[in-house]
C-alpha positions as CSV (number, residue, x, y, z in Angstrom):
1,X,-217.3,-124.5,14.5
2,X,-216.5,-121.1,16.3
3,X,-218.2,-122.0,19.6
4,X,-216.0,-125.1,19.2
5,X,-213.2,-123.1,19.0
6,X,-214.4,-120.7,21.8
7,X,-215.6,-123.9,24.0
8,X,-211.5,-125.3,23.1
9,X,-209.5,-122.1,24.1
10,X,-212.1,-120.8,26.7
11,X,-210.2,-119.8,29.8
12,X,-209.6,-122.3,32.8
13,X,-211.4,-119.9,35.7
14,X,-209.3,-122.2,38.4
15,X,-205.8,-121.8,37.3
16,X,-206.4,-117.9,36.5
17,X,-208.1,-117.9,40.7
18,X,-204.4,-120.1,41.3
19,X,-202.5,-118.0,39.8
20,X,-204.2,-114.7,41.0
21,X,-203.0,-116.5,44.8
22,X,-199.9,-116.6,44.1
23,X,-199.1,-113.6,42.8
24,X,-200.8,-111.6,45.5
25,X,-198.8,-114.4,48.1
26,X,-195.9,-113.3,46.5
27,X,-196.6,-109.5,46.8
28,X,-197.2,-109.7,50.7
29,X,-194.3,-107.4,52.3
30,X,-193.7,-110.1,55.0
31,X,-193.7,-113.2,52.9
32,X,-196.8,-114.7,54.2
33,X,-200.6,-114.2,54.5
34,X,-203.6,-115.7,55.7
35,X,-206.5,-117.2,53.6
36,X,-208.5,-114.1,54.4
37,X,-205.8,-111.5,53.7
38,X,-205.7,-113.5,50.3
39,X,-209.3,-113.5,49.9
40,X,-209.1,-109.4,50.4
41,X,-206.4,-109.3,48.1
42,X,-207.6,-110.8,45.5
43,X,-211.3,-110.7,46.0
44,X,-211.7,-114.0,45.8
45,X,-214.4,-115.6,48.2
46,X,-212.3,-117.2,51.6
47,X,-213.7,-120.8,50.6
48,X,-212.3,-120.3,47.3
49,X,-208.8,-119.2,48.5
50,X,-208.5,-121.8,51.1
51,X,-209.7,-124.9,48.5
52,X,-207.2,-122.9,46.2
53,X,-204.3,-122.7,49.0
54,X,-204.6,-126.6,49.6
55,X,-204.1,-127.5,46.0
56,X,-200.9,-125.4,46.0
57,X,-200.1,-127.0,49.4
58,X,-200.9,-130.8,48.1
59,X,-198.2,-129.7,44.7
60,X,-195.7,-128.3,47.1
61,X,-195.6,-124.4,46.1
62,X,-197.3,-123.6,49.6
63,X,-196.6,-124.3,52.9
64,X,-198.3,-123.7,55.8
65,X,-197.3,-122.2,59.4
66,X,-198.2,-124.3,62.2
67,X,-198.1,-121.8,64.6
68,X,-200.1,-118.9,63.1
69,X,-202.0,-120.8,60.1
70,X,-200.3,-118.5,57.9
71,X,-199.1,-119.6,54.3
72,X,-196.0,-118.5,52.2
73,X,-194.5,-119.5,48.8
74,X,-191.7,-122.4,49.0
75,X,-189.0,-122.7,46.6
76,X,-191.3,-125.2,44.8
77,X,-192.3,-122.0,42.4
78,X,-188.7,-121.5,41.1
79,X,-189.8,-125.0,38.8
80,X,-192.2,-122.7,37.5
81,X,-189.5,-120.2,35.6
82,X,-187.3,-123.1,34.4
83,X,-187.9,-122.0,31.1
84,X,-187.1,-119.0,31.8
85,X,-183.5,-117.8,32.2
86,X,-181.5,-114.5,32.9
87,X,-178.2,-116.6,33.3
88,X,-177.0,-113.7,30.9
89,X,-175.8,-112.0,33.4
90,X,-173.4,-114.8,34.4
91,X,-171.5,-115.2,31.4
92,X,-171.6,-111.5,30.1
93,X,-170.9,-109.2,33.2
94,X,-169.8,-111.7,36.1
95,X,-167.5,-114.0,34.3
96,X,-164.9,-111.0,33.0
97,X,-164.9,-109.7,36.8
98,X,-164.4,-113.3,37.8
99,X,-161.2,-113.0,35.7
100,X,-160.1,-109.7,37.4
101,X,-160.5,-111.5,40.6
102,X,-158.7,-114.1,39.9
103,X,-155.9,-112.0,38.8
104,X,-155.8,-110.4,42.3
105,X,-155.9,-113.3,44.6
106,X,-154.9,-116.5,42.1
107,X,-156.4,-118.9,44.1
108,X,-159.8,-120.0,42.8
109,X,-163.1,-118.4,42.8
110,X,-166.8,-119.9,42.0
111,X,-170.2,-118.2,41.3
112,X,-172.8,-120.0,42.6
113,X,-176.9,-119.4,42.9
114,X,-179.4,-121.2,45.1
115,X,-180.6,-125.0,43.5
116,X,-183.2,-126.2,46.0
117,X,-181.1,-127.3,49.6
118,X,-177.9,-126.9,47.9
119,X,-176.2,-124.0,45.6
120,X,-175.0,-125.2,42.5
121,X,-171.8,-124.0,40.8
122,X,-172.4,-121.7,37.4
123,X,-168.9,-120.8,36.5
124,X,-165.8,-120.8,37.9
125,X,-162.1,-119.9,38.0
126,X,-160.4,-123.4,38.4
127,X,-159.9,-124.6,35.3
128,X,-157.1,-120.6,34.7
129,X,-156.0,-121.1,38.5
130,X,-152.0,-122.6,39.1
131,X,-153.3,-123.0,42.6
132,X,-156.6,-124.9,41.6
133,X,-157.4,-128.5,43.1
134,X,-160.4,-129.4,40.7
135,X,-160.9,-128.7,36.8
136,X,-164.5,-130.2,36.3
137,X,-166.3,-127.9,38.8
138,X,-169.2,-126.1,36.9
139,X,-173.1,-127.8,37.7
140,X,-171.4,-129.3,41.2
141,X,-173.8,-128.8,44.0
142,X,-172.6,-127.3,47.7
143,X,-174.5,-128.1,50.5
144,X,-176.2,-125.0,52.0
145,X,-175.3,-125.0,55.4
146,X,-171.9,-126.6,55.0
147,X,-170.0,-124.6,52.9
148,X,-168.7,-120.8,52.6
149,X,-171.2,-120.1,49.3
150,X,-174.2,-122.0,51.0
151,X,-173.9,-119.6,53.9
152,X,-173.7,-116.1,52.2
153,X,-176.4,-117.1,50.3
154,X,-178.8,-118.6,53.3
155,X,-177.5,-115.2,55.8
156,X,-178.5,-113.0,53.2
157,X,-181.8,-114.4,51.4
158,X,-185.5,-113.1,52.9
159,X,-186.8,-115.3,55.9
160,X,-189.5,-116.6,54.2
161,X,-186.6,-118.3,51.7
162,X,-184.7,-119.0,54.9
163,X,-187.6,-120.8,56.4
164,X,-188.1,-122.7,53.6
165,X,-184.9,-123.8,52.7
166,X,-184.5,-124.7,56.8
167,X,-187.8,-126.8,56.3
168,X,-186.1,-128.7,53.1
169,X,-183.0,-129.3,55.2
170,X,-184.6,-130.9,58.4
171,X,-186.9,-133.2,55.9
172,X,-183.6,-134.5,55.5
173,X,-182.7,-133.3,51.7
174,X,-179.5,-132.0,52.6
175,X,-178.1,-135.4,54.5
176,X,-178.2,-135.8,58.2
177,X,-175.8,-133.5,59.2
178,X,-177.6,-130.4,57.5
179,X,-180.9,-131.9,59.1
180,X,-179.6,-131.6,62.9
181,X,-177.8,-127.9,61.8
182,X,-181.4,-126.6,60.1
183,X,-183.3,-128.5,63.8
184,X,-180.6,-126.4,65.8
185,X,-182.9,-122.9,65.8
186,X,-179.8,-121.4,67.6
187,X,-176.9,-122.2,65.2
188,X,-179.3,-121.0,62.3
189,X,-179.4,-117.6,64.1
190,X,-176.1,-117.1,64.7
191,X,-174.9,-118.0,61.6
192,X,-177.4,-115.2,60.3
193,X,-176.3,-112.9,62.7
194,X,-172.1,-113.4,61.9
195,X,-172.7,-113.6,58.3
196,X,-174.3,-110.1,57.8
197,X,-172.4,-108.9,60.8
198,X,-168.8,-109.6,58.4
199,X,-170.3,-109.4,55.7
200,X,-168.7,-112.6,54.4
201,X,-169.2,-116.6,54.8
202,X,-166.4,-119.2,55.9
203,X,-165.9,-122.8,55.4
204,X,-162.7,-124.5,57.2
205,X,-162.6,-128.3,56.4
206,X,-167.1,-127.9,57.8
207,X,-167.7,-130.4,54.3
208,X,-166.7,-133.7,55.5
209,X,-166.3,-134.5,51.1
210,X,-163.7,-131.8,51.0
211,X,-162.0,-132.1,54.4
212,X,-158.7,-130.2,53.0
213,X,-160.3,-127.4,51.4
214,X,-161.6,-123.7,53.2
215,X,-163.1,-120.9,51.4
216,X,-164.4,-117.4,52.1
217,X,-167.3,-115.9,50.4
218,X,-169.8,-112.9,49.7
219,X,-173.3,-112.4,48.6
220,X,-174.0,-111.4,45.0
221,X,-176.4,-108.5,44.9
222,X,-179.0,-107.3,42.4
223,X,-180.5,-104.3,44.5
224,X,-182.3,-105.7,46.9
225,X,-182.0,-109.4,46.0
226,X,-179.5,-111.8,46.6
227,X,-178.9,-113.3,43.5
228,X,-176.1,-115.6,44.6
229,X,-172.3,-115.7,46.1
230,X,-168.8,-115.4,45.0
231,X,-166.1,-117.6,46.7
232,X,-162.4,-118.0,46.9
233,X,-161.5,-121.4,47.3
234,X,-158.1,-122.3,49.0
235,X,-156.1,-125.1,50.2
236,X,-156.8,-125.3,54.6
237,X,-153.4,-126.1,55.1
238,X,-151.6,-123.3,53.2
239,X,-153.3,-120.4,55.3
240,X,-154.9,-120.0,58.2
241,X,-158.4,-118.1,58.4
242,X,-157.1,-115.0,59.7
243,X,-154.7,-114.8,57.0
244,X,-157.2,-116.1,54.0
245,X,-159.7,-113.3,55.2
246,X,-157.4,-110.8,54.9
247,X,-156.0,-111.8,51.7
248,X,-159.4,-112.2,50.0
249,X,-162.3,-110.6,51.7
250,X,-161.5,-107.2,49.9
251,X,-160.9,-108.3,46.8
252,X,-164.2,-110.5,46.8
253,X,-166.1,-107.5,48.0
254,X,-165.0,-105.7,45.4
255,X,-165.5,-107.8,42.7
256,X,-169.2,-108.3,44.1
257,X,-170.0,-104.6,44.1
258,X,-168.6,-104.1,40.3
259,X,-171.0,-107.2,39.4
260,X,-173.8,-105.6,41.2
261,X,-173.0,-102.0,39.5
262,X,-172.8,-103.9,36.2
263,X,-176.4,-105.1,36.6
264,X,-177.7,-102.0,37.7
265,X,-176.2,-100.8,34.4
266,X,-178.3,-103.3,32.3
């Protein structure tokens, strides 16, 4: 009975070598590795490392460089922690400073964080705002490229998140438009480049669903990482860009950097 029990619980040797992978893919400073840097990092034999790479890569957690042969992690592991949350921080330090915000500026705000090729909305201001458009807002999805929170996110994540989200996008997840933008190498760069240049994101009427509507926003910062972004959401035709920048782009600011001292406090 007890090497029954041993033979039942005995560890699977190829999901501890799969796992082993992707941890030491996931400590590599520039986000990506060869089979043989894996192999040296883990100690794994090559063949074993590249048989364990293209299971990964067949499942979707991998993808591979065609230029270099390279491999990196794709936002295929994020499935891996949905039973996992630390959305704590969203309800107990971010929503309060939400409320500040919204006392300052009055027009709406949202927090979002990264879902896949879009960023999805986890709480918001609209339903306290006079000036809001939309009650029903929390779990809606922004696309990426399109919209104020999308871009402060995408400016501000690691390359090898940029990369992969850009790879989603052209594969069409994000609808045509976001395709051509993501194939456009050039308008990907510049948008990097203005984003962390400001230090803030803009959408004027760029969502063809919300035509009417503009919005500034920042990145939400835990240390190093990007967690998410903080918007103010405002009606296009009641001010004009240079006026909503310098109405909200302080207070946003602001608000971000208490949010990201009240997680350093935690």
């Amino acid at each position: 009975m007890a090497l029954e029990r041993d033979a039942i619980y005995a560890n699977v040797r190829g999901l501890t070598r799969g796992l082993d992978v992707l941890r030491a893919l996931n400590r590599m400073e520039s986000g990506r590795a060869t089979a043989q840097q894996l192999a040296q990092e883990t100690g794994l034999h090559r063949t074993t490392v590249r048989r364990l790479l293209e299971t990964l890569l067949a499942q979707g957690f991998v993808r591979r460089s065609e230029s270099d042969d390279t491999f990196r992690l794709t936002l295929q592991v994020r499935t891996l922690s949905e039973g996992f949350t630390d959305d704590e921080w969203i309800s107990t330090t971010a929503a309060p400073l939400m409320g500040e915000l919204l006392q300052q500026v009055v027009w709406p705000s949202d927090l979002t964080t990264p879902d896949g090729d879009a960023m999805i909305i986890r709480e918001t201001t609209h339903r306290f705002s006079p000036l809001s458009f939309h009650r029903a807002m929390v779990g809606r999805r922004l696309p990426m490229l399109l919209t104020a929170s999308g871009r402060a996110y995408f400016a501000n994540c690691t390359e090898p998140e940029q990369e992969s989200i850009v790879a989603m996008l052209r594969s069409g997840a994000g609808g045509e438009r976001q395709a051509a933008l993501a194939s456009d190498a050039q308008f990907v760069q510049n948008l990097v480049k203005r984003v962390r240049q400001d230090g803030f994101s803009t959408n004027h009427g760029d969502w063809s669903e919300q035509r009417n509507i503009s919005a500034i926003a920042v990145p939400l910062r835990a240390g190093e990482r990007v967690l998410g972004s903080l918007n103010v959401v405002y009606l296009s035709r009641a001010l004009k860009p240079a006026e909503a920048e310098a109405k909200f782009v302080a207070p946003l600011a602001g608000i971000a950097g208490k949010i990201a001292a009240g997680l350093a406090g935690t």
